[in-house]
C-alpha positions in Angstrom: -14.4 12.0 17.9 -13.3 8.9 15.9 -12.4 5.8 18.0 -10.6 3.2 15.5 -7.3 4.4 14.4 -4.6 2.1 12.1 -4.8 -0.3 14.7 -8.0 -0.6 16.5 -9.3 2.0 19.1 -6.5 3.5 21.5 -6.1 6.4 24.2 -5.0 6.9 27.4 -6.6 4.7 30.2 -9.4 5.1 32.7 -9.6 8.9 30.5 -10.3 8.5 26.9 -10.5 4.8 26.6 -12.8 3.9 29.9 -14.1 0.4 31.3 -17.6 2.0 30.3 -16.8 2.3 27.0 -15.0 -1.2 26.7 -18.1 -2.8 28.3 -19.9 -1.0 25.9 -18.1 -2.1 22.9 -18.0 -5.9 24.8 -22.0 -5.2 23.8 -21.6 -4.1 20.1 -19.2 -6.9 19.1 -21.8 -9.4 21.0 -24.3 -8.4 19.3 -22.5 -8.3 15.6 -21.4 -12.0 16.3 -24.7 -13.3 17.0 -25.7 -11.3 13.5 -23.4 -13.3 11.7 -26.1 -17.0 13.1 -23.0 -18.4 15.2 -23.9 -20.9 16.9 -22.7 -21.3 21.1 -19.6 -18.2 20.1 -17.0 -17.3 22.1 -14.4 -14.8 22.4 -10.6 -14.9 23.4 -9.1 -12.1 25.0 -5.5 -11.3 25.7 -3.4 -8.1 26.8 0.0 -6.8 27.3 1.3 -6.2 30.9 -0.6 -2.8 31.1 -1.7 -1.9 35.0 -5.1 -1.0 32.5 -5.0 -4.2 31.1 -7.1 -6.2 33.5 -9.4 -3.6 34.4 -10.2 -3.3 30.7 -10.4 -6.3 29.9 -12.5 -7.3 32.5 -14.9 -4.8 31.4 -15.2 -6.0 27.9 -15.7 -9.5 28.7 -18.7 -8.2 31.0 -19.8 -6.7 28.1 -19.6 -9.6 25.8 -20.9 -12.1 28.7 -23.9 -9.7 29.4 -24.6 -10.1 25.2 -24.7 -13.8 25.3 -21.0 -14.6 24.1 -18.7 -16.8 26.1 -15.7 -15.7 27.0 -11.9 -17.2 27.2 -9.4 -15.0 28.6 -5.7 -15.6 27.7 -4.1 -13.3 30.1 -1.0 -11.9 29.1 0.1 -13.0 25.3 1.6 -11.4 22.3 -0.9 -10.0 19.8 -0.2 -12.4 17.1 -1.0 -15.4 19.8 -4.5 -14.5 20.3 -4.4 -14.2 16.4 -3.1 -17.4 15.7 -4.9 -19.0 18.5 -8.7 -17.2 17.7 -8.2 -19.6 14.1 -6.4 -23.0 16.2 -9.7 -22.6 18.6 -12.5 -21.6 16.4 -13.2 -18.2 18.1 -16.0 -16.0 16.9 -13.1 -13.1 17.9 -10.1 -12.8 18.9 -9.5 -9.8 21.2 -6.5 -8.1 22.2 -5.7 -5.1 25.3 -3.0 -3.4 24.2 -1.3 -0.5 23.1 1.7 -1.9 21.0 4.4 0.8 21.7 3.2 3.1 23.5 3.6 4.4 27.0 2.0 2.3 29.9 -1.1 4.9 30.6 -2.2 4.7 27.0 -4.0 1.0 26.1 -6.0 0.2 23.2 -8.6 -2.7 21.7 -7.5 -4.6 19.2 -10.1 -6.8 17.2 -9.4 -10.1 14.9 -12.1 -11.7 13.4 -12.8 -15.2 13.3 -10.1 -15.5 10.6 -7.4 -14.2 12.6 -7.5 -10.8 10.3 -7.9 -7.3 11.7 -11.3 -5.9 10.8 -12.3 -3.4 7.7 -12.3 0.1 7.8 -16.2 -0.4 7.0 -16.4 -2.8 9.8 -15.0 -0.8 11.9 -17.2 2.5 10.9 -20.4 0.4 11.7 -19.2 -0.5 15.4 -18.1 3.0 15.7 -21.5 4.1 14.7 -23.2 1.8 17.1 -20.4 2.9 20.0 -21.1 7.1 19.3 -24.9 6.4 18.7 -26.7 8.6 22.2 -29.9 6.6 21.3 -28.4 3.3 21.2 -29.9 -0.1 22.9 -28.8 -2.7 23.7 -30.6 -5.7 22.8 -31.9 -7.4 25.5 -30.8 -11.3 26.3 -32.6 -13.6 28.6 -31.3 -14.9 31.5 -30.3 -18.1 30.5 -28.2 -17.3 27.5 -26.0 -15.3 29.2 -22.2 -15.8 28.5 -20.0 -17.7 30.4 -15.9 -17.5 31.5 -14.7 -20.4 29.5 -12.3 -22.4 30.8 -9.5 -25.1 30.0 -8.2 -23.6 26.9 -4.2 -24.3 27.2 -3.6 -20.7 25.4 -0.3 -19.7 26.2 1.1 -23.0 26.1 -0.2 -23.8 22.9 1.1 -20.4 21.3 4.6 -21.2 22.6 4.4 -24.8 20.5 3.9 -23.4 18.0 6.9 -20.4 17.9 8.8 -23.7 18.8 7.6 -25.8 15.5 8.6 -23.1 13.2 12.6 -23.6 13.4 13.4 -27.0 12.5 17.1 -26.7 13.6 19.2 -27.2 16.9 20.3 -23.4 17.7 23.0 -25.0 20.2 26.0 -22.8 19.9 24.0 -19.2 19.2 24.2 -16.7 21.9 20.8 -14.7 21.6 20.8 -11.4 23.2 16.7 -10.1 24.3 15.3 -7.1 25.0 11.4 -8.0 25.7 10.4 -4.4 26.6 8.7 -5.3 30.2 5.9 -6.7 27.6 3.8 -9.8 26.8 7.6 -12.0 25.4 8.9 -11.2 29.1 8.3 -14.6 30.1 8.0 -16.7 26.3 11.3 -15.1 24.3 13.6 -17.1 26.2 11.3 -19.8 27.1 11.0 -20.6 23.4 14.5 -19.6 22.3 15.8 -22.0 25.7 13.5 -25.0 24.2 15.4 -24.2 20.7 19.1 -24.9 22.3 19.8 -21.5 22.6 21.9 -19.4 24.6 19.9 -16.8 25.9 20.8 -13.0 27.5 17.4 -11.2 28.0 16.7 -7.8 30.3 13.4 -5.9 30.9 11.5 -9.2 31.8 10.1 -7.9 34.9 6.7 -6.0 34.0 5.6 -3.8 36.9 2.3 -2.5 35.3 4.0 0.6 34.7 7.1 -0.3 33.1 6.1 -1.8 29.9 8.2 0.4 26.9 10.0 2.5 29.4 13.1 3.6 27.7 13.7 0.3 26.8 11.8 -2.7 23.7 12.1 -1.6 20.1 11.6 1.8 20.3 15.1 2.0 22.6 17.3 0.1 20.3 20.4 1.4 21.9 19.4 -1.0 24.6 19.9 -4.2 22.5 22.9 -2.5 20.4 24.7 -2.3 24.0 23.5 -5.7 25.3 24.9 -7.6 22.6 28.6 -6.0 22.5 28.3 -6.2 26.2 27.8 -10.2 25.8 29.0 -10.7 22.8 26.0 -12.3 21.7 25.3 -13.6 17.5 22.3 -11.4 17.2 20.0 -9.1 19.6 16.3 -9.2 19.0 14.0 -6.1 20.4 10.0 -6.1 21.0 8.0 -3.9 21.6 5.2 -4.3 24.2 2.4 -6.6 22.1 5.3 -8.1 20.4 4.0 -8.3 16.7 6.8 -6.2 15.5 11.0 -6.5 16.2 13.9 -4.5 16.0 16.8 -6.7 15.3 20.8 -6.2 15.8 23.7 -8.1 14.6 26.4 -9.2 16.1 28.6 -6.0 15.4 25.4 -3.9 17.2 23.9 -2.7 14.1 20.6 -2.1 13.7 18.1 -4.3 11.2 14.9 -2.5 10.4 11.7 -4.3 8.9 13.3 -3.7 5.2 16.4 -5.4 6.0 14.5 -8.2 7.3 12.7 -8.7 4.7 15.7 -8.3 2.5 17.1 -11.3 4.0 14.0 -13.4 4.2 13.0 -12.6 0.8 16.3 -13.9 -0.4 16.1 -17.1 1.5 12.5 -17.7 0.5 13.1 -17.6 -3.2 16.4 -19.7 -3.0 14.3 -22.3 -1.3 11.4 -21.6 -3.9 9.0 -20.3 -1.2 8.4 -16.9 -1.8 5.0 -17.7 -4.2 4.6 -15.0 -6.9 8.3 -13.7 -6.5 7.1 -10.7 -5.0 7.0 -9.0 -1.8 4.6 -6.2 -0.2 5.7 -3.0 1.3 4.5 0.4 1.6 4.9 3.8 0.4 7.3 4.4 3.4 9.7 0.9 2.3 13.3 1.9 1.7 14.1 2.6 -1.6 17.0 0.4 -0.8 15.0 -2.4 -0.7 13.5 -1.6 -4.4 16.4 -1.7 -5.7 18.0 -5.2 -3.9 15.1 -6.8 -5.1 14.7 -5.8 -8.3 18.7 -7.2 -8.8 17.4 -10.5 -7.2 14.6 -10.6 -9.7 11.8 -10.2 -7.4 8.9 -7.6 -7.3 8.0 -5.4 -4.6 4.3 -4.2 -4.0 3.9 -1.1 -2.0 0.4 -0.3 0.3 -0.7 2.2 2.2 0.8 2.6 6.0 -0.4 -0.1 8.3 -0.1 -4.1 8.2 -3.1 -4.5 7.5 -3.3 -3.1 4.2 0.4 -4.9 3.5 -2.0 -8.4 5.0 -4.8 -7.5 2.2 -2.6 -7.4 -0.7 -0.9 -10.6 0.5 -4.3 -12.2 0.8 -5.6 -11.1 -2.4 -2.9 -11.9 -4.6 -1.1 -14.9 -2.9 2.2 -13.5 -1.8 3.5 -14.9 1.4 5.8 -12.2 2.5 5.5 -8.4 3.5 6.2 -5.8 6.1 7.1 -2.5 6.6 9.9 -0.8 7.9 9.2 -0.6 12.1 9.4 -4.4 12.2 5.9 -5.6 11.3 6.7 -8.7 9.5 4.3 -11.1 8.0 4.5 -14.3 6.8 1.6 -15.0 5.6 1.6 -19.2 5.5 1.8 -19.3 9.5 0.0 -16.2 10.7 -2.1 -13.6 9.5 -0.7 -10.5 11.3 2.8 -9.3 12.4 5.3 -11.9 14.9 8.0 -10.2 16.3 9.3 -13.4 18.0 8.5 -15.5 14.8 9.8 -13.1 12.6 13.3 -13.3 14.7 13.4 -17.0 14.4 13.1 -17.0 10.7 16.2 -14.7 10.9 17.9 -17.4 13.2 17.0 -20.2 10.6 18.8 -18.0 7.4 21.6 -17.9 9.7 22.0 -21.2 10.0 21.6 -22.5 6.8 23.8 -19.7 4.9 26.4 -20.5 7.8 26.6 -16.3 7.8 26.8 -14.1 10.7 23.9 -12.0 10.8 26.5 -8.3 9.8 27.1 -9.8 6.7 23.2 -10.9 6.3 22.6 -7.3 7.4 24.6 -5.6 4.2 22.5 -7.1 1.5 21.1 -4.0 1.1 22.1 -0.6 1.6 19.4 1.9 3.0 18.9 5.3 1.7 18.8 8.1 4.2 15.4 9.3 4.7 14.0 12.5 6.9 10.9 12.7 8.2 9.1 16.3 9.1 5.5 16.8 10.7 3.8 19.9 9.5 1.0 21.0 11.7 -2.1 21.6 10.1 -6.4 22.1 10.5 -7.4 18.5 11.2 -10.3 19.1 8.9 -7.7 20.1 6.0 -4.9 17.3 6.4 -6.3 15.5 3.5 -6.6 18.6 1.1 -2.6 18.0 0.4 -3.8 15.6 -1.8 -6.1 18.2 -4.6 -4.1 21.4 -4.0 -2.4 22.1 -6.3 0.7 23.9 -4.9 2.1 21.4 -2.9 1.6 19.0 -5.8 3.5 21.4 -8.2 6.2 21.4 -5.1 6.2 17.8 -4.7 6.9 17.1 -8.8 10.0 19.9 -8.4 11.0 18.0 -5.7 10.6 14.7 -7.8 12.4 16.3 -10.9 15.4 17.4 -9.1 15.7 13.8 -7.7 15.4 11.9 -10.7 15.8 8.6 -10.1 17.7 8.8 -6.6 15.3 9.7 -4.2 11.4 10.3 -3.9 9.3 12.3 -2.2 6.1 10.6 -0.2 3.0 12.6 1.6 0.8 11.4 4.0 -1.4 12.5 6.1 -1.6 11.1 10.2 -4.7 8.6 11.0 -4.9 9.9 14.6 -3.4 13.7 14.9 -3.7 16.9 12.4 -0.5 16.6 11.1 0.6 15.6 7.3 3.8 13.7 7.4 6.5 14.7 4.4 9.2 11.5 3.9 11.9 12.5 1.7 14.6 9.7 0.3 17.9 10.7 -1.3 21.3 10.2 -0.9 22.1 13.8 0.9 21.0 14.0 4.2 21.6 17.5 5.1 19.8 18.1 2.0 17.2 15.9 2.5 16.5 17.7 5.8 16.2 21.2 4.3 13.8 20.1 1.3 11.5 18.5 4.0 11.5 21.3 6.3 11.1 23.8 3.3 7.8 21.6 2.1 6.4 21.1 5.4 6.3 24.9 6.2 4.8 25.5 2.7 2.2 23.1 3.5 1.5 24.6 6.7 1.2 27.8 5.5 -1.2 26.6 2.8 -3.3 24.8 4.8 -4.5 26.6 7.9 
């Protein structure tokens, strides 16, 4: 069974992801750090406002104590806090218990090295290997290098300057409407937004363990969408339950997916000659509406694989300071090095306040193209053999042809489930929906 996913190792607590195997792991990663010649390292942990998140995390920093590596847990926190704070601190890792948008029995373990960045797929295969390995030892520590709980680290607080230092304007007079999911923001959206001047409306701030993404964060926009025409609020912002991704609304309850975002920021950022390299990253799944909007502001658009971290490793390599994708993952890559939901939505704040526009007309800079996405179920073993066979690449090129140049057709297959994903883009939704369903058989057919 493979543990690490997209985004770090995930299942459903006290089942597939256990406190034996998160000690275990604590073990592993110990070990790796004290391969690397660190000298006196330590390890920050956070979580989300999982019931499984203490119990986990407790586990791991046994694990980690009882390999010689201090410890500092941070409690509940967003996911991009423990990554912004693992680089303020000087953390050998940055450690995160969470399991982003899912439901509250799944959790997960997210890793950030010392850098703040999630770890490489090779990375990840050697702890993996270590993890699955029946013969493996750990390597014994004497008593007197055992890790400690470390202490009087001001975390939280710290992470909530910062948010706070990003916008450099009064936001007196904006009426913020927040849905924080029952997640880590529950407590730090409108503390932040508050310090900022703001007016703020926020529900689903009361985490019970079990409530956390329960018909309600991002992946329930309706939620937001009815909070703000309920308050009439300027703009609605929506996490999910690690917060490093947002759904946003404008003021007329439409919706504003990670494309439209970076639609708008990109804009901003290049009339304020920011946005280095004119160019922003997406991936295979970005809109083609967003191609095209950029392309008539004169600015390039890089697409990746799915997942923020390969959008993070093109920005890296090539110097671009913006990219995304289109469920709200937003990075900016000169103040963090993963996705901020809560940063991402004050950036939005600040374009509204120096373009003096409300965020509906922000919102129309681009127009998204309808897309349709259908699962086709297929051998685990055989959801990468889309990719040589050649029938459904013969289909996908008809499929191309009869587009032209107003749609596209994208494959891929799922990191975690034995299903091959077909995305098709076009201006006919009706038709888009047939053409899917009618490949997505085929491949199933093909490949069973």
């Amino acid at each position: 069974m493979k543990l690490f996913g997209t985004d770090g190792i995930r299942g459903v607590a006290n089942e597939e992801l256990t406190p034996e195997l998160a000690m275990k792991l604590g073990r592993v990663l110990a070990e790796r750090i004290h391969e690397t010649g660190a000298e006196k390292p330590f390890v920050l942990t956070g979580r989300d406002t999982r019931q499984s998140g203490t119990m986990l995390s407790m586990a791991l920093a046994t694990g980690l104590m009882a390999g010689g590596v201090d410890c500092a847990n941070l409690s509940v926190i967003p996911t991009p806090g423990v990554a912004y704070l693992t680089r303020k601190y000087g953390a050998a890792m940055g450690i995160v218990i969470s399991a982003s948008h899912n439901p509250f029995e799944y959790n997960g373990i997210k890793i950030f090295s010392d850098k703040g960045l999630k770890l490489p797929d090779a990375v990840e295969e050697e702890i993996e290997e270590r993890l699955t390995d029946p013969g493996y030892t750990p390597v014994p520590i004497d008593p007197k290098a055992i890790g400690q709980k470390k202490k009087d680290l001001p975390g939280i607080v710290d992470y909530e300057d910062y948010l706070v230092g990003l916008v450099d304007r009064d936001l007196s007079g904006t009426k913020i409407a927040v849905d924080a999911g029952n997640g880590a923001l529950s407590e730090l959206a409108e503390k932040v937004l508050t310090r900022l001047g703001a007016e703020v409306v926020a529900i689903n701030t009361a985490p019970d363990g079990a409530n956390i993404n329960a018909q309600c964060g991002s992946t329930a926009p309706e939620k937001i969408q009815a909070l703000v025409k309920d308050t009439g609020a300027d703009v609605g912002f929506s996490f999910d339950g690690d917060a490093d991704r947002i759904i946003a609304v404008d003021e007329k309850g439409q919706i504003l997916d990670g494309d439209h975002i970076l639609a708008i920021c990109a804009k901003s950022l290049k009339a304020k000659g920011e946005l280095d390299n004119t160019t922003v990253v997406g991936t295979v799944m970005t809109n083609i509406g967003l191609d095209r909007f950029l392309k008539e502001e004169g600015i390039d658009l890089v697409k990746t694989k799915v997942g923020d971290r390969y959008v993070l490793e093109e920005m890296l390599e090539k110097g671009y300071v913006l990219g995304g994708e289109q469920s709200g993952h937003i990075i900016f890559s000169r103040y963090n090095t993963t996705g901020d939901g809560l940063a991402t939505g004050l950036h939005l704040l600040e374009v509204m306040a120096e373009t003096n526009k409300p965020m509906s007309e922000l919102n129309a800079l681009m127009t998204s193209y309808p897309q349709v996405l259908v699962n086709a179920k297929v051998d685990n073993k055989k959801k990468h053999a889309y990719e040589d066979h050649a029938g459904i690449q013969e289909k996908i090129r008809e499929l191309e042809a009869k587009f032209k140049d107003e749609g596209r057709v994208v494959i891929r297959s799922s990191g975690t489930e034995p299903l091959v994903r077909v995305m098709i883009e076009g201006k006919d939704q009706d038709q888009l929906q047939a053409e899917a369903e009618n490949l997505a058989r085929y491949i199933e057919e093909v490949l069973q």
